[in-house]
C-alpha positions in Angstrom: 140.9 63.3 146.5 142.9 64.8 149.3 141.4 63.7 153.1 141.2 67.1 155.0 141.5 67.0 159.3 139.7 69.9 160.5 140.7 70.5 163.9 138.8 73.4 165.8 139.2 74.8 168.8 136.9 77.7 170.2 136.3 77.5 174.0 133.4 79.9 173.7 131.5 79.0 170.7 128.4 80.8 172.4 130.4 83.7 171.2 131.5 82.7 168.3 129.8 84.7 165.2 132.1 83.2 162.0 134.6 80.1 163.5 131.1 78.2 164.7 129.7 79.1 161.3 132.6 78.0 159.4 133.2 74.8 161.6 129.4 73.6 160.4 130.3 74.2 156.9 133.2 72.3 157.0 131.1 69.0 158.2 129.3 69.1 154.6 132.4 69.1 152.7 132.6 66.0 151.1 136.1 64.4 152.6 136.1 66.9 155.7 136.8 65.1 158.8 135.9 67.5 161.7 137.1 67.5 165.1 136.0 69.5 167.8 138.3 69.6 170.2 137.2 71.0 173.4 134.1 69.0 172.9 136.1 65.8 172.6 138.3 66.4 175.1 136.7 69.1 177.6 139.4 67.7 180.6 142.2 68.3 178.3 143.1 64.4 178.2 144.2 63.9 174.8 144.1 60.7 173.8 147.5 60.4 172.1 146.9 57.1 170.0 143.3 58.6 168.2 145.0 61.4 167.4 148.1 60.0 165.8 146.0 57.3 163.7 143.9 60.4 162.9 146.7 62.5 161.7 147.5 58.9 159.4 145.0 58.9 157.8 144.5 62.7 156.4 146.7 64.6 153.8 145.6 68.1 154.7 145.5 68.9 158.6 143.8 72.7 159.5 144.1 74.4 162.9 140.6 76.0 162.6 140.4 78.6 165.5 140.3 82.6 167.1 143.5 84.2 166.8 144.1 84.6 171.0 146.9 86.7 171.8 148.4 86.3 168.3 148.5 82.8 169.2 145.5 79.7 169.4 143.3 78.4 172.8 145.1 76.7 174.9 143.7 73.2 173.9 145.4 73.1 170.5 149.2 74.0 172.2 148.4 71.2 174.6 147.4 68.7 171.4 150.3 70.1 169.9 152.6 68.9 173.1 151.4 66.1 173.4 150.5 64.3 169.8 153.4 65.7 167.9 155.8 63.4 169.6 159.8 62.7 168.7 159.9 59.8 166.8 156.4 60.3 165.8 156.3 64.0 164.0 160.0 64.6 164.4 163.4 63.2 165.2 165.7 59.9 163.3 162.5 58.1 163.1 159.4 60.5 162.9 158.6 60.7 159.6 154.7 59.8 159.8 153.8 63.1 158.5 156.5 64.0 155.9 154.7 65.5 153.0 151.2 66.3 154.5 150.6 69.7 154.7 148.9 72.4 157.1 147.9 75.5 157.7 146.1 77.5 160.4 142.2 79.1 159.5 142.3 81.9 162.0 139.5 84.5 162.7 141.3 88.2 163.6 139.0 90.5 165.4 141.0 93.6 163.5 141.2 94.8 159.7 143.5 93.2 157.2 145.3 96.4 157.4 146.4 96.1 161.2 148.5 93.1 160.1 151.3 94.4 158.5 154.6 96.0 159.4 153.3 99.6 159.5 149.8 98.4 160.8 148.7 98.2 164.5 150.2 95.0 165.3 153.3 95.6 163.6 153.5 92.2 161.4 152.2 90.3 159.3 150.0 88.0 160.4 151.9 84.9 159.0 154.8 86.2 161.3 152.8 86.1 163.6 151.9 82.8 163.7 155.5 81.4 162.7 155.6 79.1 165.5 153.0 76.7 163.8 155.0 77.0 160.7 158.3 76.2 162.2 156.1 73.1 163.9 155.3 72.3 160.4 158.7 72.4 158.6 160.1 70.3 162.2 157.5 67.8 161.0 158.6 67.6 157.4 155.0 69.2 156.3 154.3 72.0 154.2 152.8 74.8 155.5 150.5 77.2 153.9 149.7 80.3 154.2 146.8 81.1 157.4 143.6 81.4 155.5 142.4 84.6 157.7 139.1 86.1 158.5 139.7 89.5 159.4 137.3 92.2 160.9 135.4 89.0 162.6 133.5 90.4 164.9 132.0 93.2 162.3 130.4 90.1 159.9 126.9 89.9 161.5 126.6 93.8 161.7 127.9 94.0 157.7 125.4 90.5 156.7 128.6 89.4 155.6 128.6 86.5 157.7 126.8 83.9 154.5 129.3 85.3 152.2 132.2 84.0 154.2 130.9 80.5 155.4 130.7 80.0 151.6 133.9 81.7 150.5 135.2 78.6 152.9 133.1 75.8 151.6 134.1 76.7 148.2 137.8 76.5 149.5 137.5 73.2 151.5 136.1 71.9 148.2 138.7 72.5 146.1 141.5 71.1 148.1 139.5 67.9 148.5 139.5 68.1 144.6 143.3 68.9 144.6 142.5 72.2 143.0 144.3 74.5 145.1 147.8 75.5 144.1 149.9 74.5 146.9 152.9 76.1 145.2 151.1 79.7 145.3 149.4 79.3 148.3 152.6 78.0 150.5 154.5 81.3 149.1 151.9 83.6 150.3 150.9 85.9 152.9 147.3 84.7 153.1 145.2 82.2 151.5 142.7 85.1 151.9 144.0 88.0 150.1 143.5 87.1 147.0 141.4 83.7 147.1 140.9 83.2 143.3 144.1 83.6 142.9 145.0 79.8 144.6 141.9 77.7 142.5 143.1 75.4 139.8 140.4 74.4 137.1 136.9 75.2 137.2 137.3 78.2 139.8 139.9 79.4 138.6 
């Protein structure tokens, strides 16, 4: 089984109508680690060590979060500085993750169809979000595509919100499982578009 590292960051999770949701989901997930990150570190004093040993000791690492300003909070830039060190993540000697892979779960408060050249933010959403996938390839890992939730802030209204949470658990499952295609779902635009699409075996 694959060991997933869930790593969330929401810094108002009183507002939160899916992430929160999705976060609690995650912690049933047989061979979920979840971490939540403003909780664990509310003075932004990462502890570099934990983190590292953490990173160690998962094959699947997921930056669970809002997209803010077609970016994440702040707190996850800051891990990012400060965990992923040279020599560590990168550089002659950081090879500690080669081969694990990662991939952003975003919530988008707009329609699939605003994320997309001719849509209102002019780009795909994967574009958008290149930075963490150039982070990824730096570190020798292999990025997915963002598994998106879009419309987010429409689920309550629509009672979609159950659908979605378990849409998610069923995902986190199979990669546990190793039933994802990592081929299909590294080449794509979103892990979301066409979700059936990525399951090996009994989902697919």
């Amino acid at each position: 089984m694959a060991r997933v590292l869930t790593l969330f960051a929401h810094p108002r999770q009183d507002r939160s109508e899916i992430n929160w949701p999705m976060f609690e989901a995650a912690q049933t997930v047989e061979g979920v680690t979840c971490v939540d990150l403003y909780a664990r570190y509310p003075s932004f004093e990462i502890n570099i060590a934990r983190e590292q040993s953490s990173l160690l000791d998962h094959d699947v690492i997921i930056l669970q979060h809002p997209l803010y300003w077609y970016s994440a909070p702040a707190i996850i830039k800051e891990w990012m500085d400060l965990v992923l060190e040279y020599d560590f993540a990168y550089g002659a000697e950081g090879t500690a993750l080669s081969g694990k892979v990662m991939f952003n779960a975003v919530s988008c408060g707009t329609a699939r169809s605003a994320y997309t050249v001719k849509g209102g933010h002019t780009a795909e959403l994967r574009t958008l979000l290149m930075p963490f996938e150039r982070t990824a390839d730096l570190c020798n890992m292999r990025y997915l595509a963002p598994y998106a939730t879009f419309s987010a802030g429409s689920l309550r209204a629509e009672n979609r919100v159950k659908e979605t949470v378990s849409q998610w658990h069923s995902f986190l499952t199979a990669l546990t499982q190793d039933r994802i295609d990592l081929d299909a779902a590294a080449n794509a635009l979103t892990l979301t578009d066409h979700p059936d699409s990525f399951f090996i075996g009994e989902n697919a």
